[in-house]
C-alpha positions as CSV (number, residue, x, y, z in Angstrom):
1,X,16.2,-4.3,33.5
2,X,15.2,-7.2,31.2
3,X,11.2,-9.0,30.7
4,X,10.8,-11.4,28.5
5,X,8.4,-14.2,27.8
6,X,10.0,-16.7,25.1
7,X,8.0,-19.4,23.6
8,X,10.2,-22.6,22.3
9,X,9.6,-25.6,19.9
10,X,11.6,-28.5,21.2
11,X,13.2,-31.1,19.0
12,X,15.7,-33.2,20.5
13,X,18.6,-31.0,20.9
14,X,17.2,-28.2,18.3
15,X,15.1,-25.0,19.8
16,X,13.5,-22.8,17.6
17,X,11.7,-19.4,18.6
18,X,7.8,-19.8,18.1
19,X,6.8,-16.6,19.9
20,X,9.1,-13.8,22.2
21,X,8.3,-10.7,23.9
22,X,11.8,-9.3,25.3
23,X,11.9,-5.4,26.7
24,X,15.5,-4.4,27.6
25,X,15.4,-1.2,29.3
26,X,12.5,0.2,27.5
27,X,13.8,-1.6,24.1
28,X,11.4,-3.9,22.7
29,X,13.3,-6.9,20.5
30,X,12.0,-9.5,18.5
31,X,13.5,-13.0,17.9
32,X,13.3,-15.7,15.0
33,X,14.9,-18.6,14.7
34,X,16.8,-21.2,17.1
35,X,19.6,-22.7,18.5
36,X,21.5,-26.5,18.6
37,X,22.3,-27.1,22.9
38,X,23.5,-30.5,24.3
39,X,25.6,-29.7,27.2
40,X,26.5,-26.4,26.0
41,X,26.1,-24.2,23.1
42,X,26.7,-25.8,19.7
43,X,25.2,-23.9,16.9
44,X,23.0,-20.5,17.0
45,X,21.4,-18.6,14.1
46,X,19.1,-15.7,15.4
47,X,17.5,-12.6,13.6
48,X,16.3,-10.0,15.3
49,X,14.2,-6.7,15.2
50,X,13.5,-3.9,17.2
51,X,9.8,-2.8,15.8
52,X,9.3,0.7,15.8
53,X,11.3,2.3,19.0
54,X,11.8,5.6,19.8
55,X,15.0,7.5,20.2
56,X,14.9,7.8,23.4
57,X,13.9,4.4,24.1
58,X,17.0,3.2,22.5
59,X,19.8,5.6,24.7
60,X,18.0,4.1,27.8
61,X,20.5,1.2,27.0
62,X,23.3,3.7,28.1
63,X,25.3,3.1,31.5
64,X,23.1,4.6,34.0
65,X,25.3,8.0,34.7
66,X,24.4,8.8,31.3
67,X,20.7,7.9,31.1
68,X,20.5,10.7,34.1
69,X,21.5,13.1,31.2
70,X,18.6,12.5,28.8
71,X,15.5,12.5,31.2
72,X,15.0,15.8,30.4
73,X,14.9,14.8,26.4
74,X,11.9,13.6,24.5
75,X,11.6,12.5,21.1
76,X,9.6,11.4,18.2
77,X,10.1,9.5,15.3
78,X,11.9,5.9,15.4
79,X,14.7,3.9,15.1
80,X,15.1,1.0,13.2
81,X,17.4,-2.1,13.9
82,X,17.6,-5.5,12.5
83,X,20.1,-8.3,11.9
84,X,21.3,-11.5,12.4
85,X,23.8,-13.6,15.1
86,X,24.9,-16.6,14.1
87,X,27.4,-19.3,16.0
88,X,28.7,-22.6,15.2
89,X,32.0,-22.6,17.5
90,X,34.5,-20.5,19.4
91,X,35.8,-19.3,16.2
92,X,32.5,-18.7,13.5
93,X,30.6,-16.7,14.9
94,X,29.1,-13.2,13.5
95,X,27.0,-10.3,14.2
96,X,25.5,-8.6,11.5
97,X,22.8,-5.5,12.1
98,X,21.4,-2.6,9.7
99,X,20.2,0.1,11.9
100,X,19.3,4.0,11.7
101,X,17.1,7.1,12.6
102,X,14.2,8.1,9.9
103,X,12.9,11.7,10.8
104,X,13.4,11.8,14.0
105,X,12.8,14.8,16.3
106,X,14.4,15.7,19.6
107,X,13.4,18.3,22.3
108,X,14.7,19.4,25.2
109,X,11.9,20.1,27.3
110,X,13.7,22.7,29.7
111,X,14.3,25.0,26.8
112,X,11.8,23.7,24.6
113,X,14.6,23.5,21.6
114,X,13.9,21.0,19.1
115,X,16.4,19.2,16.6
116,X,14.1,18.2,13.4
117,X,14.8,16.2,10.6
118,X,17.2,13.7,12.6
119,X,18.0,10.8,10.3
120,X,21.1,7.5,10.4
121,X,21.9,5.0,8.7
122,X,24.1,2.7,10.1
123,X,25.5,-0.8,9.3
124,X,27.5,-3.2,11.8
125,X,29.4,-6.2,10.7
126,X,31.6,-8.3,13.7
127,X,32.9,-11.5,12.9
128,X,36.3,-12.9,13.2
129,X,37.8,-11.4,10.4
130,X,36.4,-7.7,10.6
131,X,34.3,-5.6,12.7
132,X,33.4,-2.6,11.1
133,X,30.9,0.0,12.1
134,X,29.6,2.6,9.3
135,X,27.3,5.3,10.2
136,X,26.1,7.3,6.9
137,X,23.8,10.5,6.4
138,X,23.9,11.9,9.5
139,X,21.8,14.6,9.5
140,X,19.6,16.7,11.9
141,X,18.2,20.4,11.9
142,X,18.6,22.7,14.9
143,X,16.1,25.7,14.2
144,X,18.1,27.3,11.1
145,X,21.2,24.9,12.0
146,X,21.9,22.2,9.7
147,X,24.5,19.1,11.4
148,X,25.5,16.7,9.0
149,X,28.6,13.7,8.8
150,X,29.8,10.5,8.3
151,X,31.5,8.0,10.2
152,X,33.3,4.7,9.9
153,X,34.6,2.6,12.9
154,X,36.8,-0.1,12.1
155,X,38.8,-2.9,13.9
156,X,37.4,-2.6,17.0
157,X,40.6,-4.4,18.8
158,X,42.9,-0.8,17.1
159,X,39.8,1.0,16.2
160,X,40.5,3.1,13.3
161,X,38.2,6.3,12.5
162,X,37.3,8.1,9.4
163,X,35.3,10.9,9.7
164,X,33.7,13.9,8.6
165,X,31.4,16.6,9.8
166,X,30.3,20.1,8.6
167,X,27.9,22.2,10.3
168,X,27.2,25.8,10.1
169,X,25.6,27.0,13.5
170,X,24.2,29.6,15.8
171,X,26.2,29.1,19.2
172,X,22.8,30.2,21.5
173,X,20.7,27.6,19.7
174,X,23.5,24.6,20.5
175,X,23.4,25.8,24.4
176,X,19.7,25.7,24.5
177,X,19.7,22.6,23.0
178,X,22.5,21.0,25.0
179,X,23.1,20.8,29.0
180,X,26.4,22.8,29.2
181,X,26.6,23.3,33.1
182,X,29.9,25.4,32.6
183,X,28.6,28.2,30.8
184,X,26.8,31.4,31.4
185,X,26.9,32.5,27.9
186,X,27.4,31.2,24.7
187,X,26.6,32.9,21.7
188,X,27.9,33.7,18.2
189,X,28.3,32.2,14.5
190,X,30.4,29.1,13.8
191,X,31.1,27.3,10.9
192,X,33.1,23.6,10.6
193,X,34.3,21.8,7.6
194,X,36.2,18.8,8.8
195,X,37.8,15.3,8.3
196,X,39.9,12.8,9.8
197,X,41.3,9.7,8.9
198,X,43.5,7.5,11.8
199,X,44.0,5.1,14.3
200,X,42.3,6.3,17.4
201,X,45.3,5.5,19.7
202,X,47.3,7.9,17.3
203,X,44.6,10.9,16.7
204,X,44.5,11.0,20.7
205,X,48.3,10.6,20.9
206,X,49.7,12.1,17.7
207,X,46.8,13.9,16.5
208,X,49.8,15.6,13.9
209,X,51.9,13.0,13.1
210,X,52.1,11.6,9.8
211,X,50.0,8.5,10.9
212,X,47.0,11.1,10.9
213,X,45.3,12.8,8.1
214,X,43.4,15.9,9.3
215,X,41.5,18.6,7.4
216,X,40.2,21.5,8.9
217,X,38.6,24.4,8.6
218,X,36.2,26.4,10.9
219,X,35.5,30.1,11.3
220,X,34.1,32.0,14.6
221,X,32.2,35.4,14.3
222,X,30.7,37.7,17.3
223,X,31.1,34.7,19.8
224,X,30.7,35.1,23.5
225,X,31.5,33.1,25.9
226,X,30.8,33.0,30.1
227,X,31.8,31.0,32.6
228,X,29.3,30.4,36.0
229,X,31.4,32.2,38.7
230,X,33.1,34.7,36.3
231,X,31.5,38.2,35.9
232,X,33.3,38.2,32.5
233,X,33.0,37.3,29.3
234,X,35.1,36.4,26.5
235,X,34.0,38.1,23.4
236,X,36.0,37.0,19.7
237,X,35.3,39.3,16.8
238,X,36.2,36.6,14.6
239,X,38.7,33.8,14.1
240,X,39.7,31.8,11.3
241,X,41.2,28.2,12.3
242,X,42.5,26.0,9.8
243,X,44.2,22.3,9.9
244,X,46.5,20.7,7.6
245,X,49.9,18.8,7.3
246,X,49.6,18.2,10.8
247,X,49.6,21.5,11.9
248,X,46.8,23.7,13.1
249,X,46.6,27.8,12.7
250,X,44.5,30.2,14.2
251,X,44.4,33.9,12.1
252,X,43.1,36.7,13.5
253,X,42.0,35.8,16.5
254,X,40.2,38.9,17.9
255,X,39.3,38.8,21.7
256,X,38.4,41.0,23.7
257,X,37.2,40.5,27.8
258,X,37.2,43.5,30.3
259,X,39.1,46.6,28.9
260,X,41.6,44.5,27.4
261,X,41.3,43.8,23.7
262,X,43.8,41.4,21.6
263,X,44.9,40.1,18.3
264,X,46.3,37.3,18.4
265,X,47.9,35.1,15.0
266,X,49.4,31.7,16.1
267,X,49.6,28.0,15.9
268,X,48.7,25.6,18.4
269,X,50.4,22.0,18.4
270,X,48.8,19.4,20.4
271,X,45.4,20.8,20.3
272,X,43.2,17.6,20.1
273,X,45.5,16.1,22.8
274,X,44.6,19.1,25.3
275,X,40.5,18.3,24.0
276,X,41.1,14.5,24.9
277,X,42.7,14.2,27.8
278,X,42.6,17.1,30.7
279,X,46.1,16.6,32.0
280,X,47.2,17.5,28.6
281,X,48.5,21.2,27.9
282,X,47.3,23.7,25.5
283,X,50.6,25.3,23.5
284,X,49.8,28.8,21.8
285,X,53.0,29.8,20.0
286,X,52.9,33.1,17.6
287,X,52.5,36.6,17.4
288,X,50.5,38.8,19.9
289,X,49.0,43.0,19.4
290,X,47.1,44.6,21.7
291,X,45.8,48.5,22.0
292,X,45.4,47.5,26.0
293,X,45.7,44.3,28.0
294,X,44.7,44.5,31.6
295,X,46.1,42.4,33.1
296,X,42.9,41.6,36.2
297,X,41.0,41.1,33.0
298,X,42.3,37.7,32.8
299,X,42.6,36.8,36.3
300,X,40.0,34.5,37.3
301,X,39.1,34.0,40.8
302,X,38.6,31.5,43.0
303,X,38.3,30.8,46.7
304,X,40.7,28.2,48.5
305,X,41.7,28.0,51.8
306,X,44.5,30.3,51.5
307,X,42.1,33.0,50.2
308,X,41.3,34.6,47.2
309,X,43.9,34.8,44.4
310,X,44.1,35.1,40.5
311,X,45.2,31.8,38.9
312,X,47.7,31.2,35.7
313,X,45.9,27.7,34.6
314,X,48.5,25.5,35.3
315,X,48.3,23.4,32.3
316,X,48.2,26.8,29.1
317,X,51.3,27.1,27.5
318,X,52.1,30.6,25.4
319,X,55.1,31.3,24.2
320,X,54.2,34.6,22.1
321,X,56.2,37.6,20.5
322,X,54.1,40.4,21.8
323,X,53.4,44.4,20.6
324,X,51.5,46.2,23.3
325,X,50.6,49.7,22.9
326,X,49.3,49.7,27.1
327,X,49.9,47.3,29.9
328,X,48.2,47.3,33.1
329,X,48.0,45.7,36.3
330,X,47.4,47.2,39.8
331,X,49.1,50.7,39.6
332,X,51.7,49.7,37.3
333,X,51.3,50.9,33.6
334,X,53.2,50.5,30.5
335,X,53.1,51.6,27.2
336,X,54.6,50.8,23.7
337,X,55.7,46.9,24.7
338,X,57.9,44.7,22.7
339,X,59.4,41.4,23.9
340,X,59.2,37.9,24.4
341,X,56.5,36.2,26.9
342,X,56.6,32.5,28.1
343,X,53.8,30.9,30.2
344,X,54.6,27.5,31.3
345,X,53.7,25.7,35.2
346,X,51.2,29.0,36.3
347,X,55.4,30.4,35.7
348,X,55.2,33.7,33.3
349,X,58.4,34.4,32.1
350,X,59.5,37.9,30.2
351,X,62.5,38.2,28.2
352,X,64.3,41.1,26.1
353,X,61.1,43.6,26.9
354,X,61.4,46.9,26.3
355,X,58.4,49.2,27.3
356,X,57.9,52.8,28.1
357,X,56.8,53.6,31.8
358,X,57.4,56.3,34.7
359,X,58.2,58.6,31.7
360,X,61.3,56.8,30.6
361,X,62.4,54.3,28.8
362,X,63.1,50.2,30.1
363,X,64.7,47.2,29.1
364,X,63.7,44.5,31.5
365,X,63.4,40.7,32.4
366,X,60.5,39.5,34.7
367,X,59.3,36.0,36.3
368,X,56.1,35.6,37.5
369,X,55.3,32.6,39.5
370,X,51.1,31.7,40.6
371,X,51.8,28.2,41.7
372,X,51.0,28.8,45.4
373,X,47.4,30.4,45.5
374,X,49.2,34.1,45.1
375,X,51.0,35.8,42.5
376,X,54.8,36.5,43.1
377,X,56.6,38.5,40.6
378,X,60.5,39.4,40.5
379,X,62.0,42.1,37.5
């Protein structure tokens, strides 16, 4: 919604501002200066000035379907905004705007968690020729957490990004603070260094190409994670994960959920794609050990109206030299595994296994397929 109450001095063709009172959303602005109209719209030069608004004030410019998200916010401190639009013809015309957070505060009331020390400074420029968005120092402080980054936007027709965050954080405080409807559970230690440098098109597309430059580095430790509707949780010792000439590792992935425990040293190509678009698949390629796997350990349930089945997620692709000391599933057990094992289409596929079971000795091949609500397998 929009109020205003504009006062105009009126010369000829020429209007300048005298006095105005606009509210957008809840986002009070303030105008100076005039415009040139005959028939239409010659010349405009404006500044404006959003006087002392509150964080929360300003998001309730968001689409509507993401206002609903912040009702349960409330903040202190304020943002600043101010600038200029000027226009004399289709093809001079510019937006310029410095903007930021000073010591702002955020809580979400539910939980009563509280980001401090939340501060931006920002800077737009749109004209013809450029349009560039530059967000510097940003900064905030959840409990013991400490958030900060940069962030440049530019060429907004190819937008180009160059980024950098590093954060070190307790996972329990980010779930109290955030509305993560997904998850049961979340806790543990992480830590992020990180930059990137490319066209957005390309760090969705080719996030490892050459056209991208990517630096990572983040560490997990004592992290536990559970999902609404699965009694289990996923538990990672640690984990380092590291990103560079396009490639991205994980080392010594340590996870354990049920009975079954794993270690797991790998990379995982197309990463970012499978975090920016869902119909993209997650590739694991590398080596797997395990003491046990249980197989029902990672069989998540789910109700259809065929019944209840476990599920393969269709879109996880593994492709893993694995060392298992015990296998289990049903009333089947193996020990001392060695072999090949390709997930692809909710299709497992085993190759070149040889495993001890039934007190001998076995070479076998298997296929697994859990693409129609059940789980069929043929050796």
């Amino acid at each position: 919604t929009c109020n205003f109450s504009i006062d105009l001095d009126v010369k000829g063709e020429s209007y300048t501002f005298k006095k105005t009172a606009i509210s957008l959303n809840q986002l009070a602005i303030e105008l100076s200066g005039g415009f040139v109209f005959t028939n239409s719209l010659k010349t405009l030069n404006i500044d404006f000035i959003t006087p002392g608004v509150d964080i929360v004030s300003f998001l309730s410019l968001l689409p509507e379907k993401y206002t609903n998200n912040i009702k349960e916010y409330k903040s202190t401190g304020s943002i600043y905004a101010s600038g200029n639009l000027s226009y004399n013809g289709f093809d001079s015309f510019s937006i310029t705007s410095d903007f930021g957070i000073k010591n702002g505060t955020i809580t979400y009331e539910p939980n009563v968690t509280t980001a401090k020390e939340v501060n931006l400074n920002g800077r737009l420029v749109y004209n013809k020729n450029q349009s560039v968005l530059t967000m510097k120092g940003i900064y905030l402080k959840l409990r013991e957490d400490e958030i900060s980054g940069n962030c440049q936007i530019s060429d907004f027709k190819n937008p180009r990004i160059n980024a950098s965050l590093r954060a070190g954080l307790n996972l329990s405080n980010l779930q109290s603070f955030l509305m993560i409807d997904t998850q049961s559970t979340l806790k543990g230690n992480l830590t992020i260094d990180a930059k990137v440098d490319g066209l957005f098109a390309d760090i969705k597309q080719r996030t490892f190409s050459n056209k991208v430059k990517l630096d990572l580095e983040a560490s997990v430790t004592n992290l536990e994670v559970g999902f609404k509707n699965d009694d289990r949780t996923f538990a990672v010792e640690n984990c380092l994960v590291t990103a560079a000439n396009r490639d991205i590792e994980v080392k010594d992935l340590k996870l354990k959920r049920g009975s079954s425990d794993i270690l797991l040293n790998g990379k995982l190509p197309g990463f970012f794609n499978y975090l920016a678009d869902d119909k993209a698949s997650l590739m694991i390629t590398g080596n797997l050990f395990a003491n046990y796997i249980k197989l029902e350990d990672f069989m998540v349930k789910y109700v259809s109206s065929g019944g209840e089945g476990p599920v393969i997620p269709p879109n996880i692709r593994f492709q893993l030299n694995a060392e298992i000391t015990k296998f289990s599933y049903a009333k089947f057990e193996a020990n001392n595994i060695k072999g090949e094992i390709d997930i692809k289409e909710q299709k497992a596929i085993i190759s070149d296994m040889k495993l001890q079971t039934m007190g001998g000795e076995a070479f076998i091949d298997a296929f697994a397929d859990n693409g129609h609500q059940k789980l069929d397998v043929v050796l």
